[in-house]
Z-matrix of the N, CA and C atoms (Angstrom, degrees):
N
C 1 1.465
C 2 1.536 1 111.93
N 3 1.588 2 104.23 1 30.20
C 4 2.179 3 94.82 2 161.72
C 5 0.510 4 118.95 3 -6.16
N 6 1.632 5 98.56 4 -82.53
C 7 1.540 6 138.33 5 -150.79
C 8 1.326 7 111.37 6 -40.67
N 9 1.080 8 117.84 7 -57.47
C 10 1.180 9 121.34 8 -175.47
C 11 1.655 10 132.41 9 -54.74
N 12 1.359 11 107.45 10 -49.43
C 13 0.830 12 154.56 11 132.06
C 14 1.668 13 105.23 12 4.27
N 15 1.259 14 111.81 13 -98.40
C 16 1.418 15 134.88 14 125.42
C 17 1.932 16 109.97 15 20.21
N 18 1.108 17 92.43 16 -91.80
C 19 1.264 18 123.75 17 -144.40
C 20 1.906 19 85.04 18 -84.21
N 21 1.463 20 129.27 19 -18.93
C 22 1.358 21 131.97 20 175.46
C 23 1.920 22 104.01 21 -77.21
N 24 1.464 23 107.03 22 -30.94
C 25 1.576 24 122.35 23 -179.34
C 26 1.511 25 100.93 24 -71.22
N 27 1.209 26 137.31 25 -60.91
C 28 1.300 27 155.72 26 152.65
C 29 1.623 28 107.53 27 -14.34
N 30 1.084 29 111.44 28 -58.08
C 31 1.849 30 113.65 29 -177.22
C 32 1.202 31 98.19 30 -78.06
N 33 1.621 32 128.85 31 -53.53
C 34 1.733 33 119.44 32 168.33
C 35 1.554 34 99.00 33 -3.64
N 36 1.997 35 78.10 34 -100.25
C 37 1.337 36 93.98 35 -178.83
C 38 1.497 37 143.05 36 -21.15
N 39 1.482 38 116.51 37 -34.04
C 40 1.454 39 125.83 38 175.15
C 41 1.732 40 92.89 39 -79.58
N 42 0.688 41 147.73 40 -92.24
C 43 1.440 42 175.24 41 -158.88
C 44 1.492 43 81.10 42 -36.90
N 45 1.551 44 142.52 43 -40.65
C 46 1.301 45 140.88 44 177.39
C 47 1.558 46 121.84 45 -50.96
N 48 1.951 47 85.83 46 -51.69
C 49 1.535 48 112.01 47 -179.57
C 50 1.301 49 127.05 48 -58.86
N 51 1.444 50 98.69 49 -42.85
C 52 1.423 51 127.42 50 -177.51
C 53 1.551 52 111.04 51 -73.99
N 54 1.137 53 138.89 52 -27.25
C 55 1.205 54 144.85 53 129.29
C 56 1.390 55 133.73 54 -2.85
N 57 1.331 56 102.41 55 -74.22
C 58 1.390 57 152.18 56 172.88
C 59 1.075 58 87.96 57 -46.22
N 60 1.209 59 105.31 58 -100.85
C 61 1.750 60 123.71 59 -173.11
C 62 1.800 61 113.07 60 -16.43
N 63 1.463 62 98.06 61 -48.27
C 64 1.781 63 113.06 62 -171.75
C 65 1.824 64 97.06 63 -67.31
N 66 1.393 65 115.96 64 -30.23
C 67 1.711 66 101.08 65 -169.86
C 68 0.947 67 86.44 66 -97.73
N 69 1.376 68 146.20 67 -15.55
C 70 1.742 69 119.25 68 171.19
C 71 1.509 70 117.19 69 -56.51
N 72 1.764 71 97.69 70 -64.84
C 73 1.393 72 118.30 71 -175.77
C 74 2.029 73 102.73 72 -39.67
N 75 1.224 74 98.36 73 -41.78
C 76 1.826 75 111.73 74 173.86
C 77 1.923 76 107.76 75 -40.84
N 78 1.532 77 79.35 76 -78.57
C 79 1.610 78 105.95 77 -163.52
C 80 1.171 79 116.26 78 -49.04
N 81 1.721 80 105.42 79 -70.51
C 82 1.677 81 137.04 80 -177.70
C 83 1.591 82 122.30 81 -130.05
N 84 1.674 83 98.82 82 81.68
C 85 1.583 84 117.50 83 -160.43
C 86 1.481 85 93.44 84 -78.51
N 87 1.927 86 128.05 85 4.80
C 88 1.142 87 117.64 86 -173.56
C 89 1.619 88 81.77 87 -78.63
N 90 1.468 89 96.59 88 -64.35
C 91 1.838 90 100.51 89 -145.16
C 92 1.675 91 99.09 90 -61.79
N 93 0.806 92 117.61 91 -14.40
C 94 2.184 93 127.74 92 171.71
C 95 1.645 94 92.94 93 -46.67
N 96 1.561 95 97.98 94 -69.45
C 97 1.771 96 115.35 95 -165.11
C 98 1.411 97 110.81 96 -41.31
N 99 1.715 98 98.19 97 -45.71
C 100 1.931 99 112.68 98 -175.60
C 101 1.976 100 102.17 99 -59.61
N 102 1.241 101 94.37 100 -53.90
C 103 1.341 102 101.89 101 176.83
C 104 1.343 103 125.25 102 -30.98
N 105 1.411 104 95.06 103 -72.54
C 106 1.762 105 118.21 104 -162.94
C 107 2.144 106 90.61 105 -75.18
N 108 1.108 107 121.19 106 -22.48
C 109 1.599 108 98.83 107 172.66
C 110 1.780 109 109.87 108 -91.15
N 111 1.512 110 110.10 109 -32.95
C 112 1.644 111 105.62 110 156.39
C 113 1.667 112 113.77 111 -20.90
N 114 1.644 113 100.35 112 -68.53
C 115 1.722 114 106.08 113 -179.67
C 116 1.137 115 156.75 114 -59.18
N 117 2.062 116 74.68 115 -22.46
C 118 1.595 117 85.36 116 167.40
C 119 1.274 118 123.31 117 -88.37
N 120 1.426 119 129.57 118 15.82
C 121 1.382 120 110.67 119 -174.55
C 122 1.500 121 106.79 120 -109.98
């Protein structure tokens, strides 16, 4: 059961990012804005 294993480290990680992302958008919805149009292209 790696995989799983694996793939439980993987959601951490997202779930870390995603975090992140939420106190920017909070804090500094400028540098969020720069961000989130960076991604979209």
């Amino acid at each position: 059961m790696a995989g799983d294993e694996k793939k439980d480290e993987e959601l951490e990680e997202l779930r870390k990012a995603l975090k992140g992302l939420e106190r920017l958008r909070k804090e500094k919805p400028k540098e969020y804005a720069k961000m989130a149009r960076a991604q979209r292209r």
